[in-house]
C-alpha positions in Angstrom: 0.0 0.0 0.0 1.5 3.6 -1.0 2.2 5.6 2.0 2.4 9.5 1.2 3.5 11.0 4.6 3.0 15.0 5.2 4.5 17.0 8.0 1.8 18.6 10.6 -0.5 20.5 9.4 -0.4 19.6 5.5 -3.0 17.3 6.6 -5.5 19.7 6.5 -5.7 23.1 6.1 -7.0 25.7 7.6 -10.9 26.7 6.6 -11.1 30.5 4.5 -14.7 31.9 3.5 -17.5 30.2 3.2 -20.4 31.8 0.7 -19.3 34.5 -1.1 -21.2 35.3 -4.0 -23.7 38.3 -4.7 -26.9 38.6 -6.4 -27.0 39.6 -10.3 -28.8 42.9 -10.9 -30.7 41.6 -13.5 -34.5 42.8 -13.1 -33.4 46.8 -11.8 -36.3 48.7 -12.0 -35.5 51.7 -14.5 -36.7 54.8 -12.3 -36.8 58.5 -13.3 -34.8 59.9 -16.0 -32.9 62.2 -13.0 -29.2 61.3 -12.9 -29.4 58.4 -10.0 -27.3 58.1 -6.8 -24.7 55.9 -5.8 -26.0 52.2 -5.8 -28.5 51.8 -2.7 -27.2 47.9 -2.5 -23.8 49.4 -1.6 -23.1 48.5 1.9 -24.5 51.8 4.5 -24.5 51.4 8.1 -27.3 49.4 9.3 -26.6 46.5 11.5 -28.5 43.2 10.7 -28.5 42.0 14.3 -28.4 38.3 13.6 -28.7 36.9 17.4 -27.8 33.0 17.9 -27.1 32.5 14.0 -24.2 30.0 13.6 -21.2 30.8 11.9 -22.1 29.0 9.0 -25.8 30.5 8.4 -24.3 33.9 8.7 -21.8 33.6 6.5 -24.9 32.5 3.4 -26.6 35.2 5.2 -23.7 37.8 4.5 -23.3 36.0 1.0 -26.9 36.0 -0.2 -29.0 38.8 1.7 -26.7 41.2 3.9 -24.2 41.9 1.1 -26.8 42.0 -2.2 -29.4 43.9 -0.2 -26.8 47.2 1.3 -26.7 45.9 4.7 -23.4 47.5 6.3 -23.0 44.9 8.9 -23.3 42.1 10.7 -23.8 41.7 14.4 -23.4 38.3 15.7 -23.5 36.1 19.3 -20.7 36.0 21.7 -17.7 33.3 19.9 -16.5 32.2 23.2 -16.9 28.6 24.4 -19.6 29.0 27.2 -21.5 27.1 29.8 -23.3 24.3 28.0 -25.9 22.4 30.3 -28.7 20.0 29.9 -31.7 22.6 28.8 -29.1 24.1 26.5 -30.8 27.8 27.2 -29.8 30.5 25.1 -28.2 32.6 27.9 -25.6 30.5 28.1 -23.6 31.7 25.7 -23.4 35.0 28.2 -21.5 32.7 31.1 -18.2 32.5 28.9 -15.5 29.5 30.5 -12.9 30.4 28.1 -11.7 32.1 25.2 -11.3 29.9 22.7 -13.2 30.5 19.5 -14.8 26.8 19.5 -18.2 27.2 21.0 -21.9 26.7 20.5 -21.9 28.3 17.0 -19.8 26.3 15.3 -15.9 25.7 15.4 -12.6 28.3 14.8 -12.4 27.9 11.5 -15.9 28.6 10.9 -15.4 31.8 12.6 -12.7 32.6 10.4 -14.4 31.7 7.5 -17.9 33.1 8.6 -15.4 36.8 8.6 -14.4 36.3 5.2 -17.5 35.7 3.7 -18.8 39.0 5.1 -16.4 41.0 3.9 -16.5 39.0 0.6 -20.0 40.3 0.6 -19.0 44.3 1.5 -20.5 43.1 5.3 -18.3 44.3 8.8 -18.5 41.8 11.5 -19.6 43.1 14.7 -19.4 40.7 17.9 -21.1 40.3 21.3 -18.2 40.9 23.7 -18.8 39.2 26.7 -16.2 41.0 28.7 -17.5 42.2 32.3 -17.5 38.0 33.8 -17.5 34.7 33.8 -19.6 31.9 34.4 -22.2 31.6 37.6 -22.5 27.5 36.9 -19.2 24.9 37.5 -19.8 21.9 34.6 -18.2 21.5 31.1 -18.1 24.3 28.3 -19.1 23.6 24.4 -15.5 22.8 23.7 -15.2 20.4 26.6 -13.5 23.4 28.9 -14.2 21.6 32.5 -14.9 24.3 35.7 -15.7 23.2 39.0 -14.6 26.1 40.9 -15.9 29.3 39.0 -13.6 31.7 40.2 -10.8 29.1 38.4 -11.1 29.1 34.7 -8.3 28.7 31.5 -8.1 32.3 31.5 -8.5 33.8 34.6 -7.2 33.0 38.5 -9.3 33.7 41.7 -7.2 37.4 42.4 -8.7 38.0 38.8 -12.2 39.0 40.2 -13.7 41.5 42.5 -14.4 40.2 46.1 -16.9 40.7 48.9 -14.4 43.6 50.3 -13.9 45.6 46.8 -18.1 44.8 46.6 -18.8 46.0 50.5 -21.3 43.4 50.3 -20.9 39.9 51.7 -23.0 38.0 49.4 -21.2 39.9 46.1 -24.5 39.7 44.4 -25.6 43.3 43.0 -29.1 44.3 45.6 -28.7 47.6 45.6 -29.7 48.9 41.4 -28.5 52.8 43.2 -25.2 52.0 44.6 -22.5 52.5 41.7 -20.0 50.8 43.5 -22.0 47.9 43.9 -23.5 47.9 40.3 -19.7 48.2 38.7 -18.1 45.9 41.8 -20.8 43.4 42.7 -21.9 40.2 40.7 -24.6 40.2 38.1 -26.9 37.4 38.8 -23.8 35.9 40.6 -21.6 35.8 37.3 -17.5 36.3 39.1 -17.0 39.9 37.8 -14.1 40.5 36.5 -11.1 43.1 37.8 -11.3 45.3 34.9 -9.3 48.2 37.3 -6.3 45.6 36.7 -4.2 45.9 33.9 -3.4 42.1 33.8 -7.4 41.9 33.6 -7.6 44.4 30.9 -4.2 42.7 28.8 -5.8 39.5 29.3 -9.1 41.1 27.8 -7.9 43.0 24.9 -6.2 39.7 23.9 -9.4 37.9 23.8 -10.5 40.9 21.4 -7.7 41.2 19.4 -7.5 37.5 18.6 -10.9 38.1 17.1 -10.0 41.4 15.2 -6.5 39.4 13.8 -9.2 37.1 12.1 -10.9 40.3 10.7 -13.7 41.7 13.0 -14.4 45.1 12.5 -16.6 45.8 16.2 -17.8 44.7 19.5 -21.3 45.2 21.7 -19.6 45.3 24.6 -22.3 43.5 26.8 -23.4 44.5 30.3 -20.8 47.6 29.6 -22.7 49.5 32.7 -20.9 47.3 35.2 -17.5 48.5 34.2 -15.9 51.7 34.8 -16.0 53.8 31.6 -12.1 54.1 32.8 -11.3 50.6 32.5 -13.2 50.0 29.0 -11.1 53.1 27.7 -7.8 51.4 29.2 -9.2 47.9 27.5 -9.8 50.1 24.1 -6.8 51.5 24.1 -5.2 48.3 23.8 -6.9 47.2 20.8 -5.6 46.4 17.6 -6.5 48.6 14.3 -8.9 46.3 12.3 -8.1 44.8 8.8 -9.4 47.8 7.4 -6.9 50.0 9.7 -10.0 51.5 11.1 -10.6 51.5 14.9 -12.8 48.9 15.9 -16.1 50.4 16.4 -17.5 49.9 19.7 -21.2 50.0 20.8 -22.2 49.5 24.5 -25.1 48.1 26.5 -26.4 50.4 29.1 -29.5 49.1 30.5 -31.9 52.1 31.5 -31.4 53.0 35.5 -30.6 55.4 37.9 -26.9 54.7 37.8 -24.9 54.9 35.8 -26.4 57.0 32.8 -26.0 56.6 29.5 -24.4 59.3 28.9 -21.6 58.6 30.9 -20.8 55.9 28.3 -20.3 58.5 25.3 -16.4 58.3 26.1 -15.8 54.4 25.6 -18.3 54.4 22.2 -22.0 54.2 21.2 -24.8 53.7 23.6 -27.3 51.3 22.5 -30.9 53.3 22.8 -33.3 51.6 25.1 -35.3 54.8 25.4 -35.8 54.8 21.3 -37.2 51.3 21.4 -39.3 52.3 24.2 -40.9 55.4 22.4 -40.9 53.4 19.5 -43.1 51.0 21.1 -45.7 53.5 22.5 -46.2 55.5 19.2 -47.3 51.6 16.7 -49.2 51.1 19.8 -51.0 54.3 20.4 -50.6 57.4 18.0 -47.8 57.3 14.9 -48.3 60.8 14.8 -46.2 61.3 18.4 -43.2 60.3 16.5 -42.6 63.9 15.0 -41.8 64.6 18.1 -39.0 61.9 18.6 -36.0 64.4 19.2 -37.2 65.6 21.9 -38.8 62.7 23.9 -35.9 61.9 25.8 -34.0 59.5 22.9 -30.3 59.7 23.2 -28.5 62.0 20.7 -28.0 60.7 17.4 -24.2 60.6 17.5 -23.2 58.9 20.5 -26.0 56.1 20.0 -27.1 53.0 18.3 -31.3 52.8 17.8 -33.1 49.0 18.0 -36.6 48.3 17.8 -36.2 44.8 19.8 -33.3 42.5 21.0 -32.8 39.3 22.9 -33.9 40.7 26.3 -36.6 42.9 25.8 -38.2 41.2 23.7 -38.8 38.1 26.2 -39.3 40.7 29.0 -41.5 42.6 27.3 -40.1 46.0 27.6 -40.3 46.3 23.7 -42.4 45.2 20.5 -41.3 41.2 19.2 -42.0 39.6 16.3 -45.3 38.6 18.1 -46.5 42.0 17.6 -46.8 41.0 13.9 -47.1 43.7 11.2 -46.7 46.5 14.0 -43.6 44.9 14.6 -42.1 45.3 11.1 -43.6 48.8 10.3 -41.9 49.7 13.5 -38.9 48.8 11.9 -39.8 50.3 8.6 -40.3 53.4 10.5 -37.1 53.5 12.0 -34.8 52.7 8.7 -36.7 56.0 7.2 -36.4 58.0 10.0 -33.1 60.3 10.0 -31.4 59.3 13.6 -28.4 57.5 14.9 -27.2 53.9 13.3 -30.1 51.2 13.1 -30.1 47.6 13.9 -32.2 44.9 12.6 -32.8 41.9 14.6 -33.4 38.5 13.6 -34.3 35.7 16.2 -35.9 32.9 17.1 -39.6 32.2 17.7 -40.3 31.5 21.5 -42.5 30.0 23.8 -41.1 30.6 27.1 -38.0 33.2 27.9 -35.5 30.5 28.9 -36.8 28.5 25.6 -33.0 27.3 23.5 -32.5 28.1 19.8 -33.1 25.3 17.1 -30.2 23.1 18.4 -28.8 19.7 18.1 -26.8 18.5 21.6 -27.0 22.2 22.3 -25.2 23.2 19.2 -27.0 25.7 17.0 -28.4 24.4 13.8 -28.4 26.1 10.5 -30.9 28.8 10.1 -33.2 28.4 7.4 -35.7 31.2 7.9 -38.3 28.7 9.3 -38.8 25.9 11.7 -38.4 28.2 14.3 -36.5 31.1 13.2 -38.4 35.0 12.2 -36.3 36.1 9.8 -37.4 40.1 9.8 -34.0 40.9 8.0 -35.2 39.2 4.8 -38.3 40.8 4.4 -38.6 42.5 1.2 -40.1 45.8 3.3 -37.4 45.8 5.3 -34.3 44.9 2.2 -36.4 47.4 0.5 -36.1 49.9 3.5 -31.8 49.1 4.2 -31.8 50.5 0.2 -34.1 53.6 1.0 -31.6 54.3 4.0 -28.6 54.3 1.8 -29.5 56.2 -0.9 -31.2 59.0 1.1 -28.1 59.2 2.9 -27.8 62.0 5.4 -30.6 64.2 4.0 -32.7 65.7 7.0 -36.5 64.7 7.5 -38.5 67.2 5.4 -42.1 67.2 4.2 -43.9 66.0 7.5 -47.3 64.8 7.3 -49.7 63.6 9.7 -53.0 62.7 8.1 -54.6 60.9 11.0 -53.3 59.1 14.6 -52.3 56.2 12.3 -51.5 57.6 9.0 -48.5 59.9 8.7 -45.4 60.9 5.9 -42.1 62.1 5.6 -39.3 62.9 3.1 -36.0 62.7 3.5 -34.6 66.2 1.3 -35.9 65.0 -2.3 -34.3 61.9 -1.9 -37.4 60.0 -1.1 -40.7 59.8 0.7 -42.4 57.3 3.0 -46.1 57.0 4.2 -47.4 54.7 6.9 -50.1 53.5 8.1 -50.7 51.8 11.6 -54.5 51.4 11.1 -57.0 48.0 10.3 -57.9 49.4 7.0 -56.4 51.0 3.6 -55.5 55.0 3.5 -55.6 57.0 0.4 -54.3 60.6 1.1 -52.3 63.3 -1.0 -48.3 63.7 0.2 -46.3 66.8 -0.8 -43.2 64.9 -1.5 -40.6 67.0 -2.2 -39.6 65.1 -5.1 -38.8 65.3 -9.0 -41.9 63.7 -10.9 -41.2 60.8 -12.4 -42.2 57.5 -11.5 -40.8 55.2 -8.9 -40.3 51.5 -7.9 -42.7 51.2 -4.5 -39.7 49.1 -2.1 -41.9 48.1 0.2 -43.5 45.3 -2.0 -40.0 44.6 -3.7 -40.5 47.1 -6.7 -44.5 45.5 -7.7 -46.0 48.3 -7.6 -45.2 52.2 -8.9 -45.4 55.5 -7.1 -46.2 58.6 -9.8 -44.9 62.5 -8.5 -46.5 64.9 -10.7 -46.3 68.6 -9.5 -44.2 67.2 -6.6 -47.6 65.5 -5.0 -48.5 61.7 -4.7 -51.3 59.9 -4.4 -50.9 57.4 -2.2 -53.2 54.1 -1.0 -51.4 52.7 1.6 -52.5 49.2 2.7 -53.4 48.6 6.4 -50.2 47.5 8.6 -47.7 49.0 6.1 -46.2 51.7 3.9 -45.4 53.0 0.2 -41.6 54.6 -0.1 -39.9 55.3 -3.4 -36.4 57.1 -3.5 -34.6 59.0 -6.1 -32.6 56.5 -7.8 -32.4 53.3 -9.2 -34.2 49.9 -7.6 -32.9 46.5 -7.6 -35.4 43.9 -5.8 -34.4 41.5 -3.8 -34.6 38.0 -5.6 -33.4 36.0 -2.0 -36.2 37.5 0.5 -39.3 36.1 2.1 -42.2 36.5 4.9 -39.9 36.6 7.9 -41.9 33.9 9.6 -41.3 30.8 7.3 -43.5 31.8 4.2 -40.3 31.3 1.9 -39.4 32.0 -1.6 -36.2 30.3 -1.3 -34.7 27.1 0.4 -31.1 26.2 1.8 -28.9 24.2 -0.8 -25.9 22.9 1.4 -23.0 21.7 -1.6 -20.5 19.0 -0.3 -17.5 18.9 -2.7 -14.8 16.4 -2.6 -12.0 18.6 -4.1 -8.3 18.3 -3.5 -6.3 21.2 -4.0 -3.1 22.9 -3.9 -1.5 25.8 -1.5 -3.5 28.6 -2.3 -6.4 26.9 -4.1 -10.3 27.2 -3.3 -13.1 26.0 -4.1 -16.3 27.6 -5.7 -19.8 26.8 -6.6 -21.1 28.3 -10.1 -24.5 27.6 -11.8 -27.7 28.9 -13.9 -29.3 30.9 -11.1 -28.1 34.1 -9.6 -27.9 32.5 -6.2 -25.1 30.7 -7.5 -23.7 33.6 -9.9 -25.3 33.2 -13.0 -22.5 31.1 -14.3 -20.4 34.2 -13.7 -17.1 32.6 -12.2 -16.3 36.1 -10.4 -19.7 35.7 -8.4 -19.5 32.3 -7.7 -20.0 31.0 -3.8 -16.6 30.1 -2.0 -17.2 26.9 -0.1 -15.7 26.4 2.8 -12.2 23.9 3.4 -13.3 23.6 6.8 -13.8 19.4 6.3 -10.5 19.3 4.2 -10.7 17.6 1.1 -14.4 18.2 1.2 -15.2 21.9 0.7 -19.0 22.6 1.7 -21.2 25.6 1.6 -25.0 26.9 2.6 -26.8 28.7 -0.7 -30.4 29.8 -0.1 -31.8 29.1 -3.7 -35.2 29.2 -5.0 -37.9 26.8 -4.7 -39.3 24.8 -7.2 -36.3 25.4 -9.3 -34.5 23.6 -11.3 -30.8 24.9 -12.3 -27.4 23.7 -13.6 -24.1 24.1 -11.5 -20.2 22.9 -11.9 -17.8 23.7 -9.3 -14.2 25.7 -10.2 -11.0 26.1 -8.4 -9.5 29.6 -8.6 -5.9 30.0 -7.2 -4.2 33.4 -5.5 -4.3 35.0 -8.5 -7.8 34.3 -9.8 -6.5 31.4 -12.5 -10.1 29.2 -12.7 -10.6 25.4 -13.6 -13.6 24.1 -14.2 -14.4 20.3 -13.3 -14.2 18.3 -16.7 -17.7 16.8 -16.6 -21.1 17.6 -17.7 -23.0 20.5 -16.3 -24.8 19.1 -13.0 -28.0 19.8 -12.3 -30.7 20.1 -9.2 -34.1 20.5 -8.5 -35.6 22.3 -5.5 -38.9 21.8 -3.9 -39.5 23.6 -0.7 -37.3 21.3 1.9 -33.9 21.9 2.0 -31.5 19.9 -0.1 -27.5 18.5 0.1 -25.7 18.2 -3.2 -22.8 15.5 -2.2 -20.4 15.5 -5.3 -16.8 14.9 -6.1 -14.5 16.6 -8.1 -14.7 15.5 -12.4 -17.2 12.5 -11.1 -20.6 13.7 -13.1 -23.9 13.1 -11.2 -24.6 10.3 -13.8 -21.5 8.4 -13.2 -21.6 8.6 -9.6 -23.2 6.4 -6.7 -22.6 7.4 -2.8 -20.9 4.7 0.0 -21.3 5.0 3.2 -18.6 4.2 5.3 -18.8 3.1 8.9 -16.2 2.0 10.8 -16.3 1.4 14.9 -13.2 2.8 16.5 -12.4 4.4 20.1 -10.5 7.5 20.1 -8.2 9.7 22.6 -9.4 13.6 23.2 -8.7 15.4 19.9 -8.1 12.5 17.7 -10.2 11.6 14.9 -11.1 9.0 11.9 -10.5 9.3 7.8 -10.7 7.3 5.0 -8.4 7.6 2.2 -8.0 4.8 -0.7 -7.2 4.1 -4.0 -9.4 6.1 -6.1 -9.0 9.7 -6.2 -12.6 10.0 -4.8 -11.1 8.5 -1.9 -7.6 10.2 -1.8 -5.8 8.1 -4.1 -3.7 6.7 -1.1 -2.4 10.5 -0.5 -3.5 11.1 3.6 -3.7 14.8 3.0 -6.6 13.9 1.0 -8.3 11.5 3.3 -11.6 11.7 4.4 -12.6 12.9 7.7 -15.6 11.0 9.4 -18.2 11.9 12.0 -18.5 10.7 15.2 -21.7 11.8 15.7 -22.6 8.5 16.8 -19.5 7.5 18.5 -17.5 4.9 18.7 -19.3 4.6 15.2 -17.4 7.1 12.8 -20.0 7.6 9.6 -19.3 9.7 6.3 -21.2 8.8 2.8 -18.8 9.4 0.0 -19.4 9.8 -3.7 -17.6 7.3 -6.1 -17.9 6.0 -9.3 -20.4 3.1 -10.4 -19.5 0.1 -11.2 -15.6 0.5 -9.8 -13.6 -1.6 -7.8 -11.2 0.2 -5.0 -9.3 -0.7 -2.1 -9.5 1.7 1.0 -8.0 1.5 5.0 -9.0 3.9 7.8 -6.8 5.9 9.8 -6.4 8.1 13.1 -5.1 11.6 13.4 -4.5 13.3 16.5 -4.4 17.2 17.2 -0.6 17.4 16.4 -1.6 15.9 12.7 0.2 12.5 13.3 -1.3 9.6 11.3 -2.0 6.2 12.6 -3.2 3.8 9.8 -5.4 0.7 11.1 -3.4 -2.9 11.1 -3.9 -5.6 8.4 -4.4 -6.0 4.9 -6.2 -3.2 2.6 -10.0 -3.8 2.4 -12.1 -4.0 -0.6 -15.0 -2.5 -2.0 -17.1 -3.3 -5.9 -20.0 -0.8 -6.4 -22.6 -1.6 -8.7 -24.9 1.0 -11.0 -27.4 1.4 -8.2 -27.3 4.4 -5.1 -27.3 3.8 -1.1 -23.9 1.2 -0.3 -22.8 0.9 2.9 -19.8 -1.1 4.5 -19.2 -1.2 7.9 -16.4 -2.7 9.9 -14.3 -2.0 12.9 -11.0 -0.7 13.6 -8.0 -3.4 13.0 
């Protein structure tokens, strides 16, 4: 048997980006003959707040709906491995045990490549920085981090956290909300706070964050920010890293309403997240629209030291704010507040709920891939609200102009002549006259994805506005969104994941191109970059349209854009409206190809894991860089189904690999496989 050794780490290689193509622009809406602004889908600055996405769903995310549809950036869950216990509860991932990237959303690599993708896609990457403590609860982390004193972690010693005498309070726990010295010294909910007055504390910190901005994040949400001392988070922030980009990270804060600290206090160490803009928010789709004129002076922080939200993960379980059970009040509010001229929006996208502790979609804890249904409210997708992220850009910074309020529930506004938005909060149609401000011409209506037309003649429209919505049309032109859908599951499009054995060289990737514009349009500059996470077998997440049938190779490109296309056939698909895995390998047509499934039982050490390489190239042709890697999902068992050729003989042996990459290949002669022209083989077998 041929025996190709590597040295560490050529067996596999690191993962880079997964998803990265864009949408064509096939299908722009031709708008008035004025000269048009800069491309609305060009990234602005609203945040699409995608909270408990793994990395993996917000990379396709980035890829296929943040990038295409001019979202600026991405805000994402805490990346540090955290508390994982039996009810798997989505606070968890706020009781961090250590700083390692491989946690509850997926592993490193996927990090790394979930960062790539984004800014593939013209997306920053913002993260939830989990920085004031640790973990309340002793037990075992999502990477297998073990705790059983809490004050003891990877990352932090016991004289690494405030005590009862820097707390003047012998239990430690925060009781009195008035007491600054207990809010900043005391626990939260008994989580060990952290001394951030240290420097150690703040070195060990800033590390944590810089790892983080090394791989190419652009931001933090510093969580829970009112417990620490503006002092120390401008010592931690000073210690930062410039990003990729050789900006300074940007920094937004949370600063829960009270009596102590303010807000305003914050305006030194960065943004202040706006509770008081979601509140007023709130009252105004649940009483009168019309009170929102007054918004600058109801007590809103200013617009340049803040962040505005119309929900997130706290309020809306405690109900402080609006949810996505508040239905089309919910979304208009957020309509509203992309039109509005104020401080940076967010969009958030969650999970559907039935109680407040209630997990995300998860298997053994680990968050499952987001498909926009099954569980998941996917507001960012909705063609009001892609329509709206467009509106934003290309009004820019033009000030609100042209107020109208027609009733309590019906009012407009303009944004310079740039464009023009009506609303309407009531049960029933509107029809009113709007002074625009505006050139006549006619105009693609975003809120219905460009369906409809808005006419200015004389600088007046005539506007029906349906119950629960809006009509807005800006000066420019419109591109709809070909990815979007209702946010609760009614979907236009449906996850493809593509599995492709491919082996490459140093500096190689591997790319997905087809028919549809999900997948480029056959356009090898817009095709999705699969991930190399699962070395040889490059996979990524596509949402593509349903009931569709398209046509799709994959290429390699190396480092200096050189493509090669697989030598086979075009390959082809068909979606209904469940999602669908494409398993393939590299010059193997669909026609020519049947799938093995090998299983193999075999007991491992910590960090060591299973492949199979053999004789075929499908298989690795004997080379162990190439090898497959199996699953353990159902350990001892290690499973993986393979494509291979019909009708072919081949011989193949399993193998172990530990973390330092060395190889230990099983005992005994090579075993044998012969598949027919049929689908569905499976050998099994146990480690020799």
């Amino acid at each position: 048997m041929p025996l190709r050794h590597h040295p560490p780490g050529a067996l596999r290689r690191a993962a880079t980006a997964a998803a990265a193509g864009v949408l064509a622009f096939a299908g722009a809406l031709a708008l008035p003959s004025t000269p048009a602004r800069a491309d609305a889908t060009t990234s602005g600055d609203v945040i699409a707040n995608l909270w408990s996405y793994n990395w993996d769903s917000v990379a396709a995310e980035c890829t296929d709906v943040l990038g295409p549809n001019g979202y600026g950036a991405v805000w994402v869950a805490p990346p540090a491995e955290s508390l994982k216990q039996t009810n798997y509860y989505w606070w968890d991932v706020y009781q961090p045990y250590s700083y390692d990237l491989n946690g509850r959303f997926g592993t490193a690599a996927q990090f790394a490549s979930m960062v790539d993708a984004c800014h593939d896609a013209g997306v920053k990457v913002y993260t939830d920085a989990v920085i004031n403590h640790t973990a309340a609860q002793t037990g075992t982390g999502y990477h297998g981090t073990t705790i059983t004193n809490k004050y003891d972690t990877p990352d932090w010693d016991p004289d690494d956290y405030h005590t009862s005498a820097e707390c003047n309070d012998s239990d430690l726990i925060i009781d009195d909300w008035s007491n600054l010295s207990e809010i900043q010294n005391c626990e939260l909910l008994g989580l060990p706070d952290l001394e951030t007055e240290d420097d150690d504390v703040r070195s060990g910190i800033a590390a944590f964050l810089n790892k983080q901005i090394a791989l190419g994040v652009d931001g933090f949400r510093v969580d829970a920010a009112k417990h620490m001392p503006v002092t120390d988070l401008n010592a931690i922030r000073a210690k930062l890293d410039a990003t990729t980009s050789g900006a300074q990270p940007y920094v937004f804060q949370e600063v829960y309403p009270g009596s102590t600290p303010a807000a305003s206090d914050y305006y030194a160490s960065g943004d202040v997240l706006d509770f008081t803009y979601a509140s007023r928010v709130k009252s105004a789709f649940q009483g009168n629209v019309s009170e929102l004129e007054s918004l600058p002076s109801s007590g809103v922080l200013p617009p340049a030291n803040s962040v505005s939200f119309v929900t997130n993960h706290d309020t809306e379980r405690n109900g402080l704010h609006l949810s996505y059970k508040d239905g089309d009040t919910y979304r208009l509010a957020n309509v509203f507040q992309l039109a509005y001229k104020w401080s940076t929006p967010t969009v958030y996208s969650g999970f559907e709920f039935s109680s407040s502790d209630q997990a995300p979609p998860n298997s053994g804890g680990f968050v499952t891939d987001t498909n926009c249904s099954n569980g998941w409210y996917c507001l960012q997708r909705d063609t009001a609200i892609t329509g709206m992220v467009k509106w934003h850009n290309a009004v820019g910074s033009q000030a609100v102009a042209n107020w109208a309020t027609k009733s309590s529930s019906v009012i407009g506004f303009g944004r310079g002549s740039g464009g023009y938005i009506a609303l309407n909060n009531g049960s029933s149609a509107a029809t009113y006259t709007f002074a625009t401000g505006m050139a006549d011409g006619t105009y693609a209506n975003v809120i219905d994805n460009g369906a409809s037309t808005v006419t200015v003649s004389g600088g007046n429209a005539s506007l029906t506005i349906p119950a629960k919505s809006a009509v807005a049309f800006y000066d420019g032109e419109f591109t709809p969104c070909d990815t979007c859908q209702d946010p609760d599951g009614g979907t236009s499009t449906v996850t493809a994941t593509f599995n492709e054995y491919a082996s490459t060289t140093s500096g190689q990737d591997v790319y997905v191109v087809g028919s549809i514009a999900a997948l480029g349009g056959w356009d090898t500059s817009k095709g999705v970059k699969l991930s190399s996470s699962g070395y040889p077998v490059w996979s990524g997440a596509v949402s593509v349209p349903v009931n569709t049938s398209f046509e799709y190779k994959y290429v390699k490109k190396n480092a200096s854009g050189n493509v090669t296309w697989e030598s086979n056939a075009n390959r082809s698909a068909t979606t209904t409206t469940s999602a669908i895995a494409l398993n393939n390998s590299w010059n193997l047509a669909n026609a020519g190809a049947t799938d093995v499934t090998f299983n193999v039982t075999a007991t491992t050490d910590w960090g060591t894991n299973v492949y199979v390489v053999g004789s075929i190239p499908a298989l690795g042709s004997w080379n162990t860089a190439d090898a497959i890697p199996l699953s353990s999902a159902s350990y001892p068992t290690w499973s993986r189904s393979v494509i291979v050729p019909k009708n072919t003989a081949f011989e193949y042996k399993y193998l172990k690999e530990d973390g330092s990459g060395n190889v230990t290949w099983e005992s005994g002669s090579n075993r044998s496989y012969t598949t027919g022209s049929a689908s569905g083989y499976t050998t099994s077998g146990s480690w020799t």
